[in-house]
C-alpha positions as a Markdown table, in Angstrom:
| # | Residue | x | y | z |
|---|---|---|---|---|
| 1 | Unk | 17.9 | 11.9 | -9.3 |
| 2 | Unk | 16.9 | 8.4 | -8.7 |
| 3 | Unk | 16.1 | 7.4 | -5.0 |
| 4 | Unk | 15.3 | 4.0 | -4.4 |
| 5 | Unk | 15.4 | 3.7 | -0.9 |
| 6 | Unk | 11.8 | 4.8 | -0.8 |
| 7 | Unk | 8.5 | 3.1 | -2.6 |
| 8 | Unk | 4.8 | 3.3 | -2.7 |
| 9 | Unk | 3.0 | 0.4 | -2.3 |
| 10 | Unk | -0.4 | -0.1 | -3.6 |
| 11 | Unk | -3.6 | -2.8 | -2.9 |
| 12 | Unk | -7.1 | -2.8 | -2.8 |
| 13 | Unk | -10.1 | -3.6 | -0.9 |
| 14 | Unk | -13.8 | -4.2 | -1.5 |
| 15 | Unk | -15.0 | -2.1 | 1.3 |
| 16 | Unk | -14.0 | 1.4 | 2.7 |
| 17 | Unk | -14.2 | 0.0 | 6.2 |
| 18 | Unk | -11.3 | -2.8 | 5.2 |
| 19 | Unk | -9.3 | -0.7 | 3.4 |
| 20 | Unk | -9.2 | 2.3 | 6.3 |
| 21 | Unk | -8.8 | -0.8 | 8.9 |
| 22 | Unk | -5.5 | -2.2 | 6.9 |
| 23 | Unk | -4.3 | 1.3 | 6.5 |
| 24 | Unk | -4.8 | 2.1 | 10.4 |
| 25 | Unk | -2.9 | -1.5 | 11.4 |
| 26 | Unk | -0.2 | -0.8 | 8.6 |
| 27 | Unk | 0.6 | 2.5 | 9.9 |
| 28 | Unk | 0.3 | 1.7 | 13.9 |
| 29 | Unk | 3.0 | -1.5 | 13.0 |
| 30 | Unk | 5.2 | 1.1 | 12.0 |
| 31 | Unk | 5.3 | -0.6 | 8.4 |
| 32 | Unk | 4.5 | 2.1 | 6.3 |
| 33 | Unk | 4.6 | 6.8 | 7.4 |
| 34 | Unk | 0.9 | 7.1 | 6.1 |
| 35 | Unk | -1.6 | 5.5 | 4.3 |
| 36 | Unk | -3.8 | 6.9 | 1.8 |
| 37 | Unk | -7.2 | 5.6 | 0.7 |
| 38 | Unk | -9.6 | 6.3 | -1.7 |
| 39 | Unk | -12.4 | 5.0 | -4.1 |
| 40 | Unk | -11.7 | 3.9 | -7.6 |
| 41 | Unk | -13.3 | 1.7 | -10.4 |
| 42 | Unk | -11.3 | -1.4 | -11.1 |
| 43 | Unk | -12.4 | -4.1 | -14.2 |
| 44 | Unk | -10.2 | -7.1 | -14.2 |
| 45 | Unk | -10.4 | -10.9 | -15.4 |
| 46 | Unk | -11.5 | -12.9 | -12.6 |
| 47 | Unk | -12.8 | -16.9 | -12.9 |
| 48 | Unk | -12.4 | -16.8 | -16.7 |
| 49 | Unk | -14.4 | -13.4 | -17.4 |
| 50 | Unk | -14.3 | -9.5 | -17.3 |
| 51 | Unk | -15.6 | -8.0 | -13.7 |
| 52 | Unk | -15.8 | -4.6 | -12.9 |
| 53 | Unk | -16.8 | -3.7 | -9.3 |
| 54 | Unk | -15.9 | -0.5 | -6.9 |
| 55 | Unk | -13.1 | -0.7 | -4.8 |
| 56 | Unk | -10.8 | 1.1 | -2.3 |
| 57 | Unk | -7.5 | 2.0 | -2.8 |
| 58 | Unk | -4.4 | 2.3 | -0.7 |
| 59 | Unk | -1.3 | 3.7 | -0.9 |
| 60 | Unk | 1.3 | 3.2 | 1.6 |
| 61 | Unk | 4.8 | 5.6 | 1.8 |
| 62 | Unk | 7.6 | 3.6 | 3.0 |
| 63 | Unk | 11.0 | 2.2 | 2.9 |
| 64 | Unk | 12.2 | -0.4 | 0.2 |
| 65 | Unk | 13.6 | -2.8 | 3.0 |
| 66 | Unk | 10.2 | -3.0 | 4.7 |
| 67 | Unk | 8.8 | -4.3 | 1.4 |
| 68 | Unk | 8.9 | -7.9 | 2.2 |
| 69 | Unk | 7.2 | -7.4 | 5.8 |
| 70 | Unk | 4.8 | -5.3 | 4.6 |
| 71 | Unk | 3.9 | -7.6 | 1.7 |
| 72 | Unk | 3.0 | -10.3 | 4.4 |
| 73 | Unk | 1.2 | -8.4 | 6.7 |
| 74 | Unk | -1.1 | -7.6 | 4.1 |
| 75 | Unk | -1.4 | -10.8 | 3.1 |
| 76 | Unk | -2.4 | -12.0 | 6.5 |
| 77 | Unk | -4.6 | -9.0 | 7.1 |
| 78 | Unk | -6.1 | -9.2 | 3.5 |
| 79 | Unk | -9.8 | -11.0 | 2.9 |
| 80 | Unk | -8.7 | -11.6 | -0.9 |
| 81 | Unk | -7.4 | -14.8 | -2.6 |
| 82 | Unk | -5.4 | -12.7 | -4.6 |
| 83 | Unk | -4.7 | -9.6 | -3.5 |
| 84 | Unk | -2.8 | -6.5 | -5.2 |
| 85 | Unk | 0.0 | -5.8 | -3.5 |
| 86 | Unk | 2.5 | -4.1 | -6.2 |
| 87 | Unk | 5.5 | -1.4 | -5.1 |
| 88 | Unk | 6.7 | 1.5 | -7.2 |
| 89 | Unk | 9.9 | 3.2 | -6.5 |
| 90 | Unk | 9.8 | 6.9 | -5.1 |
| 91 | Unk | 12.4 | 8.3 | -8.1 |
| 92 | Unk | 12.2 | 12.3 | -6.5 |
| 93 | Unk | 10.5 | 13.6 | -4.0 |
| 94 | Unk | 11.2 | 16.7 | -1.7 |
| 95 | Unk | 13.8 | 16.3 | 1.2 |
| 96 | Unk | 12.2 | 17.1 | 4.5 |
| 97 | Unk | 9.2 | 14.6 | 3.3 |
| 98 | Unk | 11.2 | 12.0 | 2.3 |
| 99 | Unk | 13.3 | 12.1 | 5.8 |
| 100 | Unk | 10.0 | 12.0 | 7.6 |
| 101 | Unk | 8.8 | 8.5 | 5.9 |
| 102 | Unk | 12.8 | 7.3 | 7.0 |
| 103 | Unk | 11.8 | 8.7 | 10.7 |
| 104 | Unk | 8.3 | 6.9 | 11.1 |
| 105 | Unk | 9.3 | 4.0 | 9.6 |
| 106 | Unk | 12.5 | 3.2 | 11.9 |
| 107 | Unk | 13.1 | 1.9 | 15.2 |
């Protein structure tokens, strides 16, 4: 069963200190339940050539309607011309988990 009234959304940073900073103001602003961030290997086309460089991750669990907000903050928060910000609907997930994301994320 379909549930679009939940969503991941994913960027990255160049540094584990940035990347656990954005998580921590994300989550205090009430923007996003949690946060998760970890390392991975990105290779991309940046200023006309192939770059590969470490990264951090970070995934945020929220609420489709904060989407918008949350795409600006981390644009204003973010040290990146162009960061990623992309969100991924939440299709299934289990009840009492998805109720707590609605409960941190309101009010």
């Amino acid at each position: 069963m379909a549930n679009s009234e939940f969503i991941v959304v994913t960027t990255t940073h160049d540094g584990e200190d940035k990347a656990r900073a954005l998580a921590t103001s994300v989550v205090r602003e009430r923007l996003a339940a949690c946060a998760q961030v970890y390392p991975i290997s990105s290779v991309y086309w940046w200023d006309g050539e192939v770059q590969a460089e470490p990264e951090w991750r970070v995934d945020f669990k929220t609420r489709a309607e904060l989407a918008d907000r949350l795409t600006a903050f981390i644009g204003e928060q973010h040290g990146y011309d162009t960061p990623e910000v992309v969100g991924v609907p939440i299709v299934t997930g289990s009840a009492p988990y998805l109720e707590w994301i609605r409960t941190e994320t309101t009010g």
